[in-house]
N, C-alpha and C positions, 0 to 999 in steps of 0.2 A: 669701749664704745657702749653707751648705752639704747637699749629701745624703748617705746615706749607701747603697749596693748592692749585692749579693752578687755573689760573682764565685765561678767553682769553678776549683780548683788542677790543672791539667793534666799540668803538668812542674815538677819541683824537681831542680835544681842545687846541693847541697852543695858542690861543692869552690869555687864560683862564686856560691855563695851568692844565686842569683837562682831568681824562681816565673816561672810564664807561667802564667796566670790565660784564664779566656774565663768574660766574661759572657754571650754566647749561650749555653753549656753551661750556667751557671746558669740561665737562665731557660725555658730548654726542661726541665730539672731541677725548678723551682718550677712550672710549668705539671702533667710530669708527677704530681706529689706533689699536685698538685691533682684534677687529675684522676681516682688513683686514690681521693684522700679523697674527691671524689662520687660515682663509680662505689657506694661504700661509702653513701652515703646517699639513695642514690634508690629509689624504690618505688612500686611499680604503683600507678594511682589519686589519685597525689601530683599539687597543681600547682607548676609551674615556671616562675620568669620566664628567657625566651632572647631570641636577637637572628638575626634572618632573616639567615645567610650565603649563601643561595644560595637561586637558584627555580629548580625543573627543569618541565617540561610534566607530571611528574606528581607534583609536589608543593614543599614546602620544607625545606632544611636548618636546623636552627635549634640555634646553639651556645647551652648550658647553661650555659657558664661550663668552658668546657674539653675539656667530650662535645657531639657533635654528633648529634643526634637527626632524624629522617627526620617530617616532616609530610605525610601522604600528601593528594592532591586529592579524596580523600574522605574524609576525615577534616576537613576547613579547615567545612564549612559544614552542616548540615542541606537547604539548599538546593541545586539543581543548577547548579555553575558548568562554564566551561567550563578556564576557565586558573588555577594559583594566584595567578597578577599581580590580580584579582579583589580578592581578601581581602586580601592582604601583599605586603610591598614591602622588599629588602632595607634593612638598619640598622633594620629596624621594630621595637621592643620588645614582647615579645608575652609574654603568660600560658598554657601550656600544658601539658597533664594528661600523663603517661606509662602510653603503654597497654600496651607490652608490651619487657621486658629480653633481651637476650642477651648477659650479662658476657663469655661465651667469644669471640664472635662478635663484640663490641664495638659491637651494634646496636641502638639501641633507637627506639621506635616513639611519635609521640608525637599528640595528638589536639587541635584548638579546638574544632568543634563537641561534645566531649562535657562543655564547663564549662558547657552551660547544658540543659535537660531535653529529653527525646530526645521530640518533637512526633507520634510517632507513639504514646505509651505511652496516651492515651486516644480513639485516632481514633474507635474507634466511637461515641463518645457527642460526637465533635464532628460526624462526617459519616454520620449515621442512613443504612442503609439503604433507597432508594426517594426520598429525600429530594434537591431541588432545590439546588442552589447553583452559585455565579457564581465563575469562575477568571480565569486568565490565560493562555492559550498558550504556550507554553516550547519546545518541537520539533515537527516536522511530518516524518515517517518516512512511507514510502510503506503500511504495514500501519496506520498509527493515526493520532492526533493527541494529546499530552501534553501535561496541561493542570496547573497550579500551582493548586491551590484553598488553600494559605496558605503560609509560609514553612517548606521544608521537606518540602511534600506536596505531591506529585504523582499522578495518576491517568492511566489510559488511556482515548481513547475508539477502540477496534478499527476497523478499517475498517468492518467487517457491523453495527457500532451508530452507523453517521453516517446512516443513508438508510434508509427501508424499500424504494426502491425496489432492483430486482435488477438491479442494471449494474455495470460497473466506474467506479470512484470512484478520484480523483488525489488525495488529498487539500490536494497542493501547489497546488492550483489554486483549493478552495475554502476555505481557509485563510491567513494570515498571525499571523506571530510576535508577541505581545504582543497580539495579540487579545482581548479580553474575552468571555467565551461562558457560556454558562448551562447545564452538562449536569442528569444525575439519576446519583444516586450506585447501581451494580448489585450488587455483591461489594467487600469487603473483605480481603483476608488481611494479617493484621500480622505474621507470620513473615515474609513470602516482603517484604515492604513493597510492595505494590501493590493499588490501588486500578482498577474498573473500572466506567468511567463511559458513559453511554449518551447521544448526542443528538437519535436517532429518538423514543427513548421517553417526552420531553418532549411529544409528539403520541401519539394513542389511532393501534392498527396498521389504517391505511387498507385492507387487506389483507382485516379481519372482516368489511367491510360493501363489497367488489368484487364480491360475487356480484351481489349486491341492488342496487347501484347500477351494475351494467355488466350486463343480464340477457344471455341467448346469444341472438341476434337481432335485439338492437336498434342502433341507430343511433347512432354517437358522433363525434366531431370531433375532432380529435388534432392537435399538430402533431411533425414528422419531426425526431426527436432526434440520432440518427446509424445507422450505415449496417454492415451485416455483408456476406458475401459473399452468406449464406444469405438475407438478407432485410433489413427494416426496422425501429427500436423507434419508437416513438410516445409522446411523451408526454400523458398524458390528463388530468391535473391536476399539481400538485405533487406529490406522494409516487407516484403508479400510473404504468408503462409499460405498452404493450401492445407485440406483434409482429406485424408484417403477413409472414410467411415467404414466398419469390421465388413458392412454387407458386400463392399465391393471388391475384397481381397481376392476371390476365390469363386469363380462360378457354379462349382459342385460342393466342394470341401467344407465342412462348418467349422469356421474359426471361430474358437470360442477368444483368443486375448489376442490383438494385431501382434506382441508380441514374439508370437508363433512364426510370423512371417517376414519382422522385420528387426532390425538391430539398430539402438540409436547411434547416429553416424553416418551410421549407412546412404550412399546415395545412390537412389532407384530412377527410374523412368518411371514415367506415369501419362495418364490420360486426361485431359481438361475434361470433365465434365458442366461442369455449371461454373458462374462467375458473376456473385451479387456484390457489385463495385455501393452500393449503401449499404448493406448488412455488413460487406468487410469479409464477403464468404467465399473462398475459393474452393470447389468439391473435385478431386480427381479420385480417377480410381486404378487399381493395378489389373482386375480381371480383364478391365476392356482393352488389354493389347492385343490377348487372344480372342479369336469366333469362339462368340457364343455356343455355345454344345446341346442347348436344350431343344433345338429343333430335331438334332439328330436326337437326342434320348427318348424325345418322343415318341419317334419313328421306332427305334429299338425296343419300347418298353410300351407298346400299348396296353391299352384295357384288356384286363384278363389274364395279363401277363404273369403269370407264377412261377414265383425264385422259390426252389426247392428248399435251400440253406443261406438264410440270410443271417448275418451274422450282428446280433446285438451289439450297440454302442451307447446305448442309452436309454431311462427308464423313467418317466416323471408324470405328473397328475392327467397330463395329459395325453398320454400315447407313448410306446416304444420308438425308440430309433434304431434301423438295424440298417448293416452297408449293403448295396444291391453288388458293387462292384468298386473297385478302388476309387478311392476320395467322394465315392457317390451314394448319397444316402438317402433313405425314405424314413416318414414316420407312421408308422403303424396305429391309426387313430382309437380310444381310448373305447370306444362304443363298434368297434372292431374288433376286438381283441376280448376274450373274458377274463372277468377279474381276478378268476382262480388259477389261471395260465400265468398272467404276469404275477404273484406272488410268488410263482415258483423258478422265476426265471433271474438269470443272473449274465452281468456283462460277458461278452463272449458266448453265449450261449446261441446257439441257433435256430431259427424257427423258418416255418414254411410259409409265405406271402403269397399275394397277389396284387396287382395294381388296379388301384380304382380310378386314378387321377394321376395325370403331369399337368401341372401348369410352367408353363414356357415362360409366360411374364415374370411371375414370383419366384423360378426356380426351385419349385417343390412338388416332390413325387408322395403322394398320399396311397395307403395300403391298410391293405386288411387280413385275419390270420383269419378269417373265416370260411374256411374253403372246404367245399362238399367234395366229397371223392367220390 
């Protein structure tokens, strides 16, 4: 069987009468002659059968039969992948649309997801606002959580729409990928392609009925969620915190870390003190289960009153602290006290007071080492 092949003529030797031919030169010559003949017939909108040469991370090459056209990774799906290996696979034969030419540039741009209908062109009449439906988890970012409600669509749920309660939220923590979840559909914009989706709001806002159900006064059981420097949050139910703040642990005792007093888990009784159903703030405290005492300290501790041995607890720019008597403490002010005394003094040490001040409001007994004999 014979064939027959082009070859193009290189060198001719008349007086020798011999060619020197190269078939690489032909066919690099029949390629290009191809090439320019479809350079010439291709057109935006057109579809075209190609062959995956090459996968890059952000996208594929796909030879046309001569031109090599650029498949970008968003272009391949309606859906959110991560890799083009996903969709196609080099040698793969594949149908695809040409979206955009640059004959000077020799570039041209080509799309799969746009040969079948673009799934967001009637979202609002598939995902009603206010409206309930069930997705699939797709990403977990530390601001939201992205959820697939069909092939193609995605929506966000914000961080500040997973919880009505007011804390910080991990989302990584209360989440996993491929998760099935049920939000409510909030806004829509089909320019922008984003959808935003709410999963507090699946629940009526706990929030309008905390006045009512947590009055200022009364008595509630909570258990210890976690811990600030400033204080404690308390969990009261599923949706409500409350915060026990360090001032309110202890009516004489100075806690320096709520830690001292409490253990996460723990579940305490406590006191409603305030309830700002807009701020999202519920304030209880632990001191006010018991009477107040600073009326009586008052009465115990007037003006003039001099503690022979009061025993140092503390030492800083501004004044001594020393204990009058268990859990109860004075500060011995700074222009009270001389400078050369407090150099020489050390925790545990004792010195001789007197009182100058109780205030009953603020819970602080003010003192002086300057006492005439």
């Amino acid at each position: 069987m014979s064939h027959t092949f082009k070859f193009k003529i290189i060198k001719l030797n008349n007086f020798r009468r011999s060619l020197i031919v190269s078939r690489k030169d032909a066919v690099q010559q029949e390629r290009g002659e191809a090439r320019d003949k479809l350079w010439g017939t291709l057109k935006i909108g057109e579809i075209y059968t190609g062959t995956v040469k090459n996968i890059t991370d952000f996208g594929a090459f796909i030879d046309l039969g001569g031109v090599d056209g650029l498949l970008h990774i968003t272009d391949m799906s309606w859906s959110r992948i991560s890799h083009p290996s996903e969709i196609v696979a080099v040698g793969d034969s594949i149908e695809v649309m040409v979206l955009t030419l640059d004959k000077e540039a020799k570039k041209v741009s080509l799309g799969l997801k746009q040969r079948t209908a673009d799934p967001w062109q009637d979202i609002e009449n598939r995902f009603p606002l206010d409206s309930h439906v069930k997705g699939k988890i797709v990403n977990i970012l530390p601001y939201g959580v992205f959820v697939e409600l069909d092939k193609g669509i995605e929506g966000l749920i914000h961080i500040s729409e997973i919880s009505w309660q007011k804390r910080t939220i991990n989302p990584q923590e209360m989440f996993s990928i491929g998760e099935s979840i049920e939000v409510k559909i909030l806004n829509i914009d089909r320019d922008s392609r984003r959808i935003s989706l709410s999963l507090k709001q699946l629940e009526s806002n706990p929030w309008l009925e905390a006045e009512s159900k947590y009055p200022v006064g009364s008595k509630v059981s909570g258990k210890i969620a976690r811990f600030t420097d400033y204080g404690a949050f308390v969990e009261l139910d599923g949706n409500l915190e409350g915060m026990v703040h360090i001032s309110d642990l202890d009516w004489v005792r100075r806690v320096a870390n709520p830690q001292e007093v409490f253990k996460k888990g723990q579940v305490v009784d406590l006191i409603v003190l305030s309830v700002d159903a807009n701020s999202r703030k519920i304030s209880l405290g632990l001191k006010q289960l018991q009477p107040n005492p600073w009326p009586d300290i008052a009465e115990r501790f007037p003006n003039e009153t001099v503690i022979d041995e009061a025993e140092i607890t503390g030492i800083s720019s501004f004044g001594v602290f020393v204990r009058i008597e268990k859990d109860l403490e004075g500060l011995v002010y700074s222009n009270e006290i001389d400078k050369e005394v407090v150099q020489g003094l050390k925790i545990g040490d004792t010195i001789k007071v007197k009182v100058i001040k109780v205030d009953v409001e603020q819970g602080k007994i003010g003192l002086s080492a300057n006492i005439q004999e």
